[in-house]
C-alpha positions as CSV (number, residue, x, y, z in Angstrom):
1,X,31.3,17.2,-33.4
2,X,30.5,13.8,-32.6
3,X,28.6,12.4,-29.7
4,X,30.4,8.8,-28.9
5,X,28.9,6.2,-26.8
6,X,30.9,7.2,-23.6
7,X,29.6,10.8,-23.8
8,X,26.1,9.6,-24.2
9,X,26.6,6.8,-21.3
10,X,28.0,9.6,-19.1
11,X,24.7,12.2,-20.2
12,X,22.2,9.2,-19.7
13,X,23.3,8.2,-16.0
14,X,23.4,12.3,-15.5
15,X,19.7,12.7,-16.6
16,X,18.5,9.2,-15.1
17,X,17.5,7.9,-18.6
18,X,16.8,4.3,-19.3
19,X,15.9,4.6,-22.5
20,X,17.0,1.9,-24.4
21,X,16.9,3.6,-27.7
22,X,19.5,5.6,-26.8
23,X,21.9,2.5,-26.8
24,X,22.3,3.9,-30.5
25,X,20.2,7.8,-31.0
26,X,22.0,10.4,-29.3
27,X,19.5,12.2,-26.8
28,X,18.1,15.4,-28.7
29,X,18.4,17.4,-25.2
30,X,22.1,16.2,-24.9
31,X,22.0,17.7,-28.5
32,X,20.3,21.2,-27.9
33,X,22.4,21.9,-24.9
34,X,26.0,21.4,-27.1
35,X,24.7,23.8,-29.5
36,X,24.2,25.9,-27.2
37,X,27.1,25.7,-25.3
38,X,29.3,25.6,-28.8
39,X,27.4,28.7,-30.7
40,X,27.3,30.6,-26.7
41,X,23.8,31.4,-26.9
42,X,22.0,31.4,-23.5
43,X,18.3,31.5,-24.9
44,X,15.3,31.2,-21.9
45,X,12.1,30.5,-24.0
46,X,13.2,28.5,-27.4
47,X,11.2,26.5,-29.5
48,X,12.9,22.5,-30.3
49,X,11.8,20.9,-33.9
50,X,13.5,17.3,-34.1
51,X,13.4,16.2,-37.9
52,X,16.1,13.3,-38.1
53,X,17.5,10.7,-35.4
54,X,21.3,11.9,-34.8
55,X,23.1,8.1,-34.1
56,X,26.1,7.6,-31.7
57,X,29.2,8.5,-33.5
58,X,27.6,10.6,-36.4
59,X,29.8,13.6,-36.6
60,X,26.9,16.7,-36.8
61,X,27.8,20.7,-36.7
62,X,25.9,23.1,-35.5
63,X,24.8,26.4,-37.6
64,X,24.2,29.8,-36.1
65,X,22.0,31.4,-38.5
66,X,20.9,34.8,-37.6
67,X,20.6,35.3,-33.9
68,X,17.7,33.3,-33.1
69,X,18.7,30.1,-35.0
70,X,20.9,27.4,-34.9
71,X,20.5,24.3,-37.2
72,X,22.2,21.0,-36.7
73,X,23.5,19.0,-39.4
74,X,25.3,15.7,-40.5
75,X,28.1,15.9,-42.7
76,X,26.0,14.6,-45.6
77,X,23.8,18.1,-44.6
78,X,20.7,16.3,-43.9
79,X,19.0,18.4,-41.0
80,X,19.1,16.7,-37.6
81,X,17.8,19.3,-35.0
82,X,16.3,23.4,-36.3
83,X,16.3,25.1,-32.6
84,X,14.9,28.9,-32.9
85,X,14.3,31.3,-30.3
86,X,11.2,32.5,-29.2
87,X,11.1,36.4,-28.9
């Protein structure tokens, strides 16, 4: 999946975010809440660990691992985003 700048533009006027890094990083909650919506998890307590910057246009996917996992990754399979849930 990819996040282009007309996704982000949409999220960041949605969230009220001026930000100006954001003119080039995807937002990690814009992020988190595709995985979640892409690997249908609905997870209330979840811990967040942001490792790499994910920029506009980079094409990431998101890996269910177990059931209380998901890892996001570019296509070069550097780790962007680990989200786990908290039991």
């Amino acid at each position: 999946m990819t996040f282009n700048h007309e996704l982000v533009t949409r999220y960041l006027k949605l969230v009220n975010d001026n930000n100006p890094i954001h003119n080039h990083i995807v937002p990690g909650q814009l992020i988190v809440e595709k995985a979640f919506l892409i690997c249908k998890v609905k997870w209330k307590s979840y811990s967040i660990k942001y490792r790499k910057a994910t920029i506009i246009n980079e094409n990431v996917r998101f890996d269910k691992e177990l059931e209380n996992k998901i890892t996001v990754k570019n296509d070069r399979n550097e780790i962007k985003i680990v989200i786990t849930k908290k039991v």
